[in-house]
PQR file of N, CA, C, O and H, with PARSE charges and radii, in Angstrom:
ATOM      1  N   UNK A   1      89.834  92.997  94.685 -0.4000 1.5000
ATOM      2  CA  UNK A   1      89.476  92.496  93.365 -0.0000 2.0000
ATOM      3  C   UNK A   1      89.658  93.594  92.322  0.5500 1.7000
ATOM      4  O   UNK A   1      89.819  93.354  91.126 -0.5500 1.4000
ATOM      5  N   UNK A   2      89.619  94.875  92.879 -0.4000 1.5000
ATOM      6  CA  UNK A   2      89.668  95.880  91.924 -0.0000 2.0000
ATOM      7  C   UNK A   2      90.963  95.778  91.539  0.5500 1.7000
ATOM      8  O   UNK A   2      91.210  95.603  90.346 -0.5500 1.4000
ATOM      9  H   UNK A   2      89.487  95.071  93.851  0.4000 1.0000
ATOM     10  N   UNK A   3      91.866  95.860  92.370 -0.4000 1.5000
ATOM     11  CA  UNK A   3      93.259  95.811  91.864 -0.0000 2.0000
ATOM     12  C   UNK A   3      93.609  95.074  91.107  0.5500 1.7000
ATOM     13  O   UNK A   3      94.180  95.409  90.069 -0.5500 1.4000
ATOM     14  H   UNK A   3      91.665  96.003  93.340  0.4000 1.0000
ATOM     15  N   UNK A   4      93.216  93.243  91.616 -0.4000 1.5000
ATOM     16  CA  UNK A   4      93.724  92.199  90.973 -0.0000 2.0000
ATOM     17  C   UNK A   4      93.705  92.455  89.268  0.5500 1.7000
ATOM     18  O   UNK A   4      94.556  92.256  88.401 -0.5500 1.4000
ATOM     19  H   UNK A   4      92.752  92.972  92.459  0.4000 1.0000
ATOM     20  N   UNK A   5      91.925  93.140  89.220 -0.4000 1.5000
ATOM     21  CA  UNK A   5      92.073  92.674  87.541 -0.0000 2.0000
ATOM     22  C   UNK A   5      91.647  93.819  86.881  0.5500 1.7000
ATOM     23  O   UNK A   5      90.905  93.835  85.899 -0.5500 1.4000
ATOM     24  H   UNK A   5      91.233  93.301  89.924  0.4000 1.0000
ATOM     25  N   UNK A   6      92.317  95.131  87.654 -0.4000 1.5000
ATOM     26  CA  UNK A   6      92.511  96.240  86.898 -0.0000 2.0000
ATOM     27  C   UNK A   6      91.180  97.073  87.078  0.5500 1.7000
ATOM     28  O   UNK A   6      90.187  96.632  86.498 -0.5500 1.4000
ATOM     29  H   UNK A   6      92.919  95.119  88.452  0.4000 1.0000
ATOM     30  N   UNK A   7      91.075  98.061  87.712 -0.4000 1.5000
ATOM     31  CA  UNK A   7      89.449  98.803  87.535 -0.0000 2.0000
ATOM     32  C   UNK A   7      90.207 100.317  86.989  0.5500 1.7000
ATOM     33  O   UNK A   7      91.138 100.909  87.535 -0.5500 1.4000
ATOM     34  H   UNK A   7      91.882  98.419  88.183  0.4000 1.0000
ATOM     35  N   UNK A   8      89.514 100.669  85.822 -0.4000 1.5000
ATOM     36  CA  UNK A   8      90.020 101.945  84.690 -0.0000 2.0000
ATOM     37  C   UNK A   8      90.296 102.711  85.764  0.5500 1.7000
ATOM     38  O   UNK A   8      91.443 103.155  85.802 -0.5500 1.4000
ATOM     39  H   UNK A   8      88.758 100.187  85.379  0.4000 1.0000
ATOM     40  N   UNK A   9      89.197 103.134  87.097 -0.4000 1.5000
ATOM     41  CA  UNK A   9      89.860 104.700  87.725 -0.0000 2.0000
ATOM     42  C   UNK A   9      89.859 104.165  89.205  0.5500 1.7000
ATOM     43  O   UNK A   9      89.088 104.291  90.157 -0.5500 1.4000
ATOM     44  H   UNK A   9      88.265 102.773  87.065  0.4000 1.0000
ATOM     45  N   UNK A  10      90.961 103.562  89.009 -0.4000 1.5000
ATOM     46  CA  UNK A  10      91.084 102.642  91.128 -0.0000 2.0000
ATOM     47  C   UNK A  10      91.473 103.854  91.634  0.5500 1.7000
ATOM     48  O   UNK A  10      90.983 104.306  92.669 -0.5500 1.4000
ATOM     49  H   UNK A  10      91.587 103.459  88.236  0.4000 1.0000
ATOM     50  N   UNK A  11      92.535 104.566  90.826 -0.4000 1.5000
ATOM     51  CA  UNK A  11      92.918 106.051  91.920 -0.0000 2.0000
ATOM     52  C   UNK A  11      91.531 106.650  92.819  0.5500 1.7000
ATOM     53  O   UNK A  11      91.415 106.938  94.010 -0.5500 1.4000
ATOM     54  H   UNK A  11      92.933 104.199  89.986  0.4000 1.0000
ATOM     55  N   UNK A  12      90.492 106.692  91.598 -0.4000 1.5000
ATOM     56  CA  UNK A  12      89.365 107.498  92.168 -0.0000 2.0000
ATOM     57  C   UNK A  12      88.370 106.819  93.169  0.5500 1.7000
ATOM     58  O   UNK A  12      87.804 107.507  94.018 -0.5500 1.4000
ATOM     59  H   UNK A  12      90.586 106.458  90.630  0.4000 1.0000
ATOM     60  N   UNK A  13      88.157 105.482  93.071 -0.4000 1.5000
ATOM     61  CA  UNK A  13      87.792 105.130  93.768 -0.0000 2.0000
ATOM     62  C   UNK A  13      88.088 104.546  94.612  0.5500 1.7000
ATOM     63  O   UNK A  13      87.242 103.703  94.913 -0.5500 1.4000
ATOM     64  H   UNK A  13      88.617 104.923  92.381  0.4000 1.0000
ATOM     65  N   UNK A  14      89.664 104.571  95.721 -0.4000 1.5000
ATOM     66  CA  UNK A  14      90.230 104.673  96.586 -0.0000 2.0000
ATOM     67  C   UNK A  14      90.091 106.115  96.901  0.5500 1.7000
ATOM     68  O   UNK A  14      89.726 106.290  98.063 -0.5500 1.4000
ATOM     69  H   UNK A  14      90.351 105.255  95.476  0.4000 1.0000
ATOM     70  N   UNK A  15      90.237 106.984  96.352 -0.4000 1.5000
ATOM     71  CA  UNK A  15      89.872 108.591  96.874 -0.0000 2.0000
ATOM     72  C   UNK A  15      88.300 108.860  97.878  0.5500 1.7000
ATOM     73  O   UNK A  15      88.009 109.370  98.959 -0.5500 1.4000
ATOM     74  H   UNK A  15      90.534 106.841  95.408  0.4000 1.0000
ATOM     75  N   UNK A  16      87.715 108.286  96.945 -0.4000 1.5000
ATOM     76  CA  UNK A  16      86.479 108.014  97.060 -0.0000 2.0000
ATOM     77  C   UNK A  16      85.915 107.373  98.815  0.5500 1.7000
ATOM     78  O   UNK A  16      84.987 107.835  99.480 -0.5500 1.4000
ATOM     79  H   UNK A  16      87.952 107.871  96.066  0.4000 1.0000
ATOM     80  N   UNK A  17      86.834 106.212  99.186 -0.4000 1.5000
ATOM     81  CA  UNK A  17      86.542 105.405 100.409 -0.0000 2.0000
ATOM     82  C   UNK A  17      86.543 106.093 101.693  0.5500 1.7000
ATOM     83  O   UNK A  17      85.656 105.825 102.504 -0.5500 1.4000
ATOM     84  H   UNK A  17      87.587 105.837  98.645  0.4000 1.0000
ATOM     85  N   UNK A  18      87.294 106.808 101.918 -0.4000 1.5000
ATOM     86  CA  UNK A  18      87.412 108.102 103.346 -0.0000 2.0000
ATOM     87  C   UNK A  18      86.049 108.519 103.618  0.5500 1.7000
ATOM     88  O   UNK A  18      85.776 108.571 104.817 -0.5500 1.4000
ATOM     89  H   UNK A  18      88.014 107.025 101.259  0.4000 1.0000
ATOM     90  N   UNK A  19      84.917 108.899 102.624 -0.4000 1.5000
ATOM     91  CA  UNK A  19      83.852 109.624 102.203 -0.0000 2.0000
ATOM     92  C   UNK A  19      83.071 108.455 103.025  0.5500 1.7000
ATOM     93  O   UNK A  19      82.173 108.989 103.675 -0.5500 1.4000
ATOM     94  H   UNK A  19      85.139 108.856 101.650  0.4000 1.0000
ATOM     95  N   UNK A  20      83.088 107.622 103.143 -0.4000 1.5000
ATOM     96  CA  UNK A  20      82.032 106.612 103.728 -0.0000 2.0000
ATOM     97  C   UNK A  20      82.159 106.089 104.774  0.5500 1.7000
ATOM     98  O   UNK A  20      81.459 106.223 105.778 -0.5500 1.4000
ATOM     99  H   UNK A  20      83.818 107.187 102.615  0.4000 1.0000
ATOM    100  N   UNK A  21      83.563 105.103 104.523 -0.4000 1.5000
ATOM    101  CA  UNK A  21      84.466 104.360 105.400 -0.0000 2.0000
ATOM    102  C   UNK A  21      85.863 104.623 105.403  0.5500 1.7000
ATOM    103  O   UNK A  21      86.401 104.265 104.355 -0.5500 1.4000
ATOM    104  H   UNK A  21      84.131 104.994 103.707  0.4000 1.0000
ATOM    105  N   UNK A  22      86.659 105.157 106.284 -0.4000 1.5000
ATOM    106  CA  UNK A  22      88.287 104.855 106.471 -0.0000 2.0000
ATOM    107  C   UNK A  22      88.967 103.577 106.053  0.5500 1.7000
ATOM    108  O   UNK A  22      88.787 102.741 106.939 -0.5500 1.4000
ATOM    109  H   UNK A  22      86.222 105.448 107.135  0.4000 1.0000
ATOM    110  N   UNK A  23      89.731 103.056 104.978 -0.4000 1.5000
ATOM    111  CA  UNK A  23      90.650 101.872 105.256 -0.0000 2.0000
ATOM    112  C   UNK A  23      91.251 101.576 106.383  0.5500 1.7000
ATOM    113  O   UNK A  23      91.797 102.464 107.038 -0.5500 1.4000
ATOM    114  H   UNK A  23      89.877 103.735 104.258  0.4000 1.0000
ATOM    115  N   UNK A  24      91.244 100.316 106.773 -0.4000 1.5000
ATOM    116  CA  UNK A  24      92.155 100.412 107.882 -0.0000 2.0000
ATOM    117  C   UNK A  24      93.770 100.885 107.525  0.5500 1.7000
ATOM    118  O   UNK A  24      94.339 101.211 106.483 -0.5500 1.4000
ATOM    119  H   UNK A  24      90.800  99.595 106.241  0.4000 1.0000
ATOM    120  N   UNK A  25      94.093 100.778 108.618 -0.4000 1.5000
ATOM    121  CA  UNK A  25      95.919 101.128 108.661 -0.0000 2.0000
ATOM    122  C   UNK A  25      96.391  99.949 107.946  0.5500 1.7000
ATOM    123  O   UNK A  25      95.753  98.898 108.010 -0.5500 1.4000
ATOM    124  H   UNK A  25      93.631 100.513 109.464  0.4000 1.0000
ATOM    125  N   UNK A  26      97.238 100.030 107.413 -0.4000 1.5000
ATOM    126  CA  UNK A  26      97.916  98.913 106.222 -0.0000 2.0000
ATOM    127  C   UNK A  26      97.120  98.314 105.125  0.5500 1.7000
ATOM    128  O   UNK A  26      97.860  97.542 104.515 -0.5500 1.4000
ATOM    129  H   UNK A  26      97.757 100.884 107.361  0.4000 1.0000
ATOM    130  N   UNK A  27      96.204  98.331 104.728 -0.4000 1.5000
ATOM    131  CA  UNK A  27      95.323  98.118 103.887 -0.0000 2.0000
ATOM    132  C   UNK A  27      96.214  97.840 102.696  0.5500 1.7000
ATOM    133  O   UNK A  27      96.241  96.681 102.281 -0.5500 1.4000
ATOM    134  H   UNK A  27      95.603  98.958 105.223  0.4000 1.0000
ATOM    135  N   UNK A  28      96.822  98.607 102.199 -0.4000 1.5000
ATOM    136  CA  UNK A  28      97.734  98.242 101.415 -0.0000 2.0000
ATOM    137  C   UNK A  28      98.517  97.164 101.052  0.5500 1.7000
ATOM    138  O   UNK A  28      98.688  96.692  99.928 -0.5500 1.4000
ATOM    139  H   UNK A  28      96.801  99.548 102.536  0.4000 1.0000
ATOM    140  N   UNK A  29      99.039  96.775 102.261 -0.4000 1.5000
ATOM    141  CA  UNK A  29     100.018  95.424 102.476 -0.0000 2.0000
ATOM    142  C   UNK A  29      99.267  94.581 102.774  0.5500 1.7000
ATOM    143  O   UNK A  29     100.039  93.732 103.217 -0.5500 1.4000
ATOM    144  H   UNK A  29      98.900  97.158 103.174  0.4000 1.0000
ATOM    145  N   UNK A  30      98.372  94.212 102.853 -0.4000 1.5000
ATOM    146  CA  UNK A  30      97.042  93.151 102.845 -0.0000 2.0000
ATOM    147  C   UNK A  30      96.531  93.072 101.729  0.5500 1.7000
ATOM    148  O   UNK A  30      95.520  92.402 101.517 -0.5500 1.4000
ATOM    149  H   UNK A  30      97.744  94.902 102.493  0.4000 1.0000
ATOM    150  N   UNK A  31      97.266  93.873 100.670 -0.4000 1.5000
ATOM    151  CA  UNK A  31      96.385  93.175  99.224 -0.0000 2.0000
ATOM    152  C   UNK A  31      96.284  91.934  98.902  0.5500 1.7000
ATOM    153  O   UNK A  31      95.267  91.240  98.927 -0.5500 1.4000
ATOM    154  H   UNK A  31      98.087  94.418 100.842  0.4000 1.0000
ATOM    155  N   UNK A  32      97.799  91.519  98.463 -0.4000 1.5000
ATOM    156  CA  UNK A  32      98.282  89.987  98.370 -0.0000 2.0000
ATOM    157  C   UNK A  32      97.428  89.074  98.544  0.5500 1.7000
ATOM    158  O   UNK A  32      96.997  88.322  97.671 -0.5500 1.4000
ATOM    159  H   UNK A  32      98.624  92.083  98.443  0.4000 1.0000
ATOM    160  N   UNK A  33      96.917  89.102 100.541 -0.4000 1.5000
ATOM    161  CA  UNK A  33      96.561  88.479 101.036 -0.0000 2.0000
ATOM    162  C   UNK A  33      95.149  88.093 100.541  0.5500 1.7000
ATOM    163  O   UNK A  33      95.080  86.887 100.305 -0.5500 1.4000
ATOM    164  H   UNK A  33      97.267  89.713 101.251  0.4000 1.0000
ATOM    165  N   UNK A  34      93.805  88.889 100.279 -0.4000 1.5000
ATOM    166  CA  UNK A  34      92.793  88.813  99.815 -0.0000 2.0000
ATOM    167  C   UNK A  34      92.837  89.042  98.565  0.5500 1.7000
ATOM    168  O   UNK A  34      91.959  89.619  97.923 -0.5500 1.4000
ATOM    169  H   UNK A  34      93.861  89.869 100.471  0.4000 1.0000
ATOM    170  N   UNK A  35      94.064  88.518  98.060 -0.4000 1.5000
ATOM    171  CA  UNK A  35      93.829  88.281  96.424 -0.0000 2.0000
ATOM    172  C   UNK A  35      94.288  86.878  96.123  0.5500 1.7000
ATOM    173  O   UNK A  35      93.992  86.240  95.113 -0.5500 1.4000
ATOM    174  H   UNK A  35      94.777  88.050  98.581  0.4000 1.0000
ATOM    175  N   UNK A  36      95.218  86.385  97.349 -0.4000 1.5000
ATOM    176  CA  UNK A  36      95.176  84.753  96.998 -0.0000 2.0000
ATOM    177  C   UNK A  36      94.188  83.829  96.603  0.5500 1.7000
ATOM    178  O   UNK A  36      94.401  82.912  95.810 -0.5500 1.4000
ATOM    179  H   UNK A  36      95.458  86.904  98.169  0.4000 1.0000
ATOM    180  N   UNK A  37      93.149  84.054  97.127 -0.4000 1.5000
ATOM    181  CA  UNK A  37      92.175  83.117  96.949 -0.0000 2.0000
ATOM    182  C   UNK A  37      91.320  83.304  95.570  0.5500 1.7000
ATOM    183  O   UNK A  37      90.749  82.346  95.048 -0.5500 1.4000
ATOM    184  H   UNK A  37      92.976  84.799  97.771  0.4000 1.0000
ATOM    185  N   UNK A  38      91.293  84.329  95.147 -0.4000 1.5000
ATOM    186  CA  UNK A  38      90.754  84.391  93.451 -0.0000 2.0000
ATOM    187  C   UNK A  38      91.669  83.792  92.937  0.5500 1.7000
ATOM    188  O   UNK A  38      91.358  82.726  92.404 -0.5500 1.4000
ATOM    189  H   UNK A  38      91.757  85.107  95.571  0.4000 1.0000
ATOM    190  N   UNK A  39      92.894  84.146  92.892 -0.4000 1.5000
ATOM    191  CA  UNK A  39      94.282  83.830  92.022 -0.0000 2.0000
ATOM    192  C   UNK A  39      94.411  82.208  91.790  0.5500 1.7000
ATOM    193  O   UNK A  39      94.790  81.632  90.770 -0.5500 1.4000
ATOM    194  H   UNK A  39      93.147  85.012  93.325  0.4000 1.0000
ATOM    195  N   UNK A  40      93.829  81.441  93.491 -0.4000 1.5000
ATOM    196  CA  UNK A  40      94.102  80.061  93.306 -0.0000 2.0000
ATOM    197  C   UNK A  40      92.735  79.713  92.516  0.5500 1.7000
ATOM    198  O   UNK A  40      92.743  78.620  91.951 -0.5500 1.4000
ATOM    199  H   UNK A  40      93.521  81.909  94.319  0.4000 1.0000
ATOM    200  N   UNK A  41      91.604  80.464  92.403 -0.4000 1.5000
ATOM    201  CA  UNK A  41      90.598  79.917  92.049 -0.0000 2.0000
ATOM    202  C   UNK A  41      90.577  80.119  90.051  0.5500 1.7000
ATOM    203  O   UNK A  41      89.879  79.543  89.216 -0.5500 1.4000
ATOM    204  H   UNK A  41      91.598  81.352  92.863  0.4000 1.0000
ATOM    205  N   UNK A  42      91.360  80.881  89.935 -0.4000 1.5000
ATOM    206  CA  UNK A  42      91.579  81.319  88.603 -0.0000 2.0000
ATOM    207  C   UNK A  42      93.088  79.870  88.108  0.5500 1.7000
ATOM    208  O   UNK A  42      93.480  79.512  86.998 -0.5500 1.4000
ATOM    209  H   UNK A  42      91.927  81.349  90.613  0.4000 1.0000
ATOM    210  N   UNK A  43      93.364  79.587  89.004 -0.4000 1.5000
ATOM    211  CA  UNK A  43      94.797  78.889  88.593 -0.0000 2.0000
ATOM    212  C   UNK A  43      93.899  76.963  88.465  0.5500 1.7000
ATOM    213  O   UNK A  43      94.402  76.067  87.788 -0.5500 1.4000
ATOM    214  H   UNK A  43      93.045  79.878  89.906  0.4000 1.0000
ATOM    215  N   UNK A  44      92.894  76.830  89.088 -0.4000 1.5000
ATOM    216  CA  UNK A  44      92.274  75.856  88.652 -0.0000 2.0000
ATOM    217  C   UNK A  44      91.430  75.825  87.898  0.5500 1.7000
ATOM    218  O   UNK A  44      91.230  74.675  87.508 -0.5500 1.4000
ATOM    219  H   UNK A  44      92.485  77.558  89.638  0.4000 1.0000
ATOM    220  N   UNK A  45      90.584  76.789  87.324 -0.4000 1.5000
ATOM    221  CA  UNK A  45      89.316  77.549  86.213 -0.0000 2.0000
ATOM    222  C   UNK A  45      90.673  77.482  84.950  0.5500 1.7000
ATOM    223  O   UNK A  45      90.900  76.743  83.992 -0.5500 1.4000
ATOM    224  H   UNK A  45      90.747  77.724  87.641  0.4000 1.0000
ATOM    225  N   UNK A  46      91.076  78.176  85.306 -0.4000 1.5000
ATOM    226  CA  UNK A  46      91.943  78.826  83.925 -0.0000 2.0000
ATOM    227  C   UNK A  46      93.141  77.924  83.265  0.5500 1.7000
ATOM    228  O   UNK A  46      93.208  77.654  82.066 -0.5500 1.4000
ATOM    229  H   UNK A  46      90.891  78.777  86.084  0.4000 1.0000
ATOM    230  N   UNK A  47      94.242  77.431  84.451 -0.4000 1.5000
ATOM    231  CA  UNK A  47      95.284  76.580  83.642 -0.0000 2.0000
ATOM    232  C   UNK A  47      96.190  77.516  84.516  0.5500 1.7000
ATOM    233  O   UNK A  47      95.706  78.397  85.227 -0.5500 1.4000
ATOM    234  H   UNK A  47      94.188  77.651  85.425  0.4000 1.0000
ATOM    235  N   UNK A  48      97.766  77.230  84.405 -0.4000 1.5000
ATOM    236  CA  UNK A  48      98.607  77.476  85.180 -0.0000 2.0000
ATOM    237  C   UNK A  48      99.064  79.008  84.894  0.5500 1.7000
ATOM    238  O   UNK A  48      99.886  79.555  85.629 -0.5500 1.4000
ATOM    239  H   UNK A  48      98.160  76.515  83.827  0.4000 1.0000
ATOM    240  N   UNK A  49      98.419  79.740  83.658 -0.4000 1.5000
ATOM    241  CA  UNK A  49      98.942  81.372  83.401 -0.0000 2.0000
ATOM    242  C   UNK A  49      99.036  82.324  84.516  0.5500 1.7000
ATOM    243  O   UNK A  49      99.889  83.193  84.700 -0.5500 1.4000
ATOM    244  H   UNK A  49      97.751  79.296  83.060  0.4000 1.0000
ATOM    245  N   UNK A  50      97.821  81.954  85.360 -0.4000 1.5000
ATOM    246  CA  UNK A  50      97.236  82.057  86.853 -0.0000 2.0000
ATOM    247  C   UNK A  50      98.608  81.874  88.038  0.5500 1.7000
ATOM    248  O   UNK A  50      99.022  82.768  88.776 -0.5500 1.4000
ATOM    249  H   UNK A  50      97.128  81.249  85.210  0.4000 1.0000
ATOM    250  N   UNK A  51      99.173  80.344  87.943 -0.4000 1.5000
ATOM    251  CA  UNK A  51     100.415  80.331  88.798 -0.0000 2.0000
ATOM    252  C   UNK A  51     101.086  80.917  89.668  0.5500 1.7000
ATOM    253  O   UNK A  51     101.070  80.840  90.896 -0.5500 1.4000
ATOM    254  H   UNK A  51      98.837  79.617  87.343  0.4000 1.0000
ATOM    255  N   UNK A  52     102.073  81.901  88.499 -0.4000 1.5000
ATOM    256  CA  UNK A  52     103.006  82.562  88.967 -0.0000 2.0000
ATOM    257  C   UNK A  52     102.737  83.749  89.946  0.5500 1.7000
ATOM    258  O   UNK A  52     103.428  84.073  90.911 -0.5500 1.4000
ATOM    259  H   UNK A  52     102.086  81.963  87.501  0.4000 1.0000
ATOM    260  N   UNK A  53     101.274  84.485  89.373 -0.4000 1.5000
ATOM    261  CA  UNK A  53     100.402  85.467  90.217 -0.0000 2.0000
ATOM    262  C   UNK A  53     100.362  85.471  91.366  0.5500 1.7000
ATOM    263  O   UNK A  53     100.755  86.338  92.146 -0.5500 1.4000
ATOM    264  H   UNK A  53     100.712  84.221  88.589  0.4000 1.0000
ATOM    265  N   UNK A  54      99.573  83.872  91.687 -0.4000 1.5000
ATOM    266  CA  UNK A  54      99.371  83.152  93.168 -0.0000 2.0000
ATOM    267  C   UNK A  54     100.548  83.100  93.701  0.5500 1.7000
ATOM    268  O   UNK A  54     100.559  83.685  94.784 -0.5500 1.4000
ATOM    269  H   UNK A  54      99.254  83.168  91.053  0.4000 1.0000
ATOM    270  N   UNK A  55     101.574  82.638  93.399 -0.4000 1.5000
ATOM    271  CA  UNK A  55     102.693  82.217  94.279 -0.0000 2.0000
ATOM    272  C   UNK A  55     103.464  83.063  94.845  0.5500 1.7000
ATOM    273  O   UNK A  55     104.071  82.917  95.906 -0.5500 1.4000
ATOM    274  H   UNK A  55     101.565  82.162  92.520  0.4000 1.0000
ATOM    275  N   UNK A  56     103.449  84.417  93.795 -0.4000 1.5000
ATOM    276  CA  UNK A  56     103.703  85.835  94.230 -0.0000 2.0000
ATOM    277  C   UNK A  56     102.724  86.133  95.640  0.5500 1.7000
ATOM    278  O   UNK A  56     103.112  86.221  96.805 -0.5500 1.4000
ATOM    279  H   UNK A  56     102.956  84.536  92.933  0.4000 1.0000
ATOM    280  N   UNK A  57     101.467  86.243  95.154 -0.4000 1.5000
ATOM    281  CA  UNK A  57     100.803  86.722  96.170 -0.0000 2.0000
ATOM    282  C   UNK A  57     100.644  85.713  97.717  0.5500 1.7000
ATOM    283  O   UNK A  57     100.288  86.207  98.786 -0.5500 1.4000
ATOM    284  H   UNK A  57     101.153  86.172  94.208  0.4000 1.0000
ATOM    285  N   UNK A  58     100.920  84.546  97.564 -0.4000 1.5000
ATOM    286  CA  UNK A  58     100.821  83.995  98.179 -0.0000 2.0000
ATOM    287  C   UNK A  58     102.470  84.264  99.468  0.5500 1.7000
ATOM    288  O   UNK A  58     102.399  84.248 100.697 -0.5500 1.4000
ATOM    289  H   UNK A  58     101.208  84.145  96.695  0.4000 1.0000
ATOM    290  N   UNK A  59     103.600  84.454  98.725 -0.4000 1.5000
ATOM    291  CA  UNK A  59     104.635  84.869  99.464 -0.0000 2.0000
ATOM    292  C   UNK A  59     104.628  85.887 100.412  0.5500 1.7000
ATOM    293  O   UNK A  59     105.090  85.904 101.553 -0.5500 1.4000
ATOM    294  H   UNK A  59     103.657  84.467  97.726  0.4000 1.0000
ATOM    295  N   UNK A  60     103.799  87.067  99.517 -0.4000 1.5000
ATOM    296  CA  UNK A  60     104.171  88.364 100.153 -0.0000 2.0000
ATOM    297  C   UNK A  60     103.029  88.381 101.186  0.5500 1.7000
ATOM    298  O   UNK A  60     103.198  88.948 102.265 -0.5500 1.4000
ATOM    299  H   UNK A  60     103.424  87.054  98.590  0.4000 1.0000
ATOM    300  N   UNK A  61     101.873  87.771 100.879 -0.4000 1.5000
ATOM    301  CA  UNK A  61     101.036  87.576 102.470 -0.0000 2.0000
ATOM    302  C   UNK A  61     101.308  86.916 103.122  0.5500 1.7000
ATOM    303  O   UNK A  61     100.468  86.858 104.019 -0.5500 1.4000
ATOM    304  H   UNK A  61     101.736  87.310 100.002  0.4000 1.0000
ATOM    305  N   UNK A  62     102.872  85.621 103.401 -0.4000 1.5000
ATOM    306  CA  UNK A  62     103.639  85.373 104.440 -0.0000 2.0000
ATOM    307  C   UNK A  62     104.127  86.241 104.724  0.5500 1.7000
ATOM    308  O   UNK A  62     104.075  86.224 105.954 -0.5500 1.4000
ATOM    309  H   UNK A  62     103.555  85.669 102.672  0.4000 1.0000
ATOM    310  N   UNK A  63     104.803  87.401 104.313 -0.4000 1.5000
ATOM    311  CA  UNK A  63     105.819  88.555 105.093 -0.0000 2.0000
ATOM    312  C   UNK A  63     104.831  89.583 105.493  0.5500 1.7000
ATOM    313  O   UNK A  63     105.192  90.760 105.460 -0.5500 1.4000
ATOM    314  H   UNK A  63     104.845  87.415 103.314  0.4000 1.0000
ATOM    315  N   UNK A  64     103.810  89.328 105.813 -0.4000 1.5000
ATOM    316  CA  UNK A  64     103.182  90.059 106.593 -0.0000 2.0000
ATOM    317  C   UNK A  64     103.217  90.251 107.840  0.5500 1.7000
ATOM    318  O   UNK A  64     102.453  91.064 108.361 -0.5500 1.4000
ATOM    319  H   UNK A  64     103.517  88.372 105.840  0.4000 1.0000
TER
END
């Protein structure tokens, strides 16, 4: 969620996560995936601006 809708210092607080908990391995390439479901929930709240977001994210967590 941080990513999806921008958090001012994500660098730092991805720096930050090692300190507590490890990400898993690929964490990265699993964004997509746990961002579909806001994206679709924003694409019925909001109107179709939402869309194109989802359908993106929704692709690239098939090529996972």
């Amino acid at each position: 969620m941080l990513h999806l809708f921008g958090c001012p210092h994500l660098d730092q607080v991805l720096r930050g996560y090692p300190s507590v908990r490890p990400l898993a391995a690929g964490w990265q390439r699993r964004i997509p995936l746990h961002q579909l479901f806001p994206l679709l929930v924003h694409v019925e709240l909001f109107g179709h601006s939402y869309t194109h977001q989802a359908v993106s994210a929704a692709r690239q967590a098939l090529q996972l």
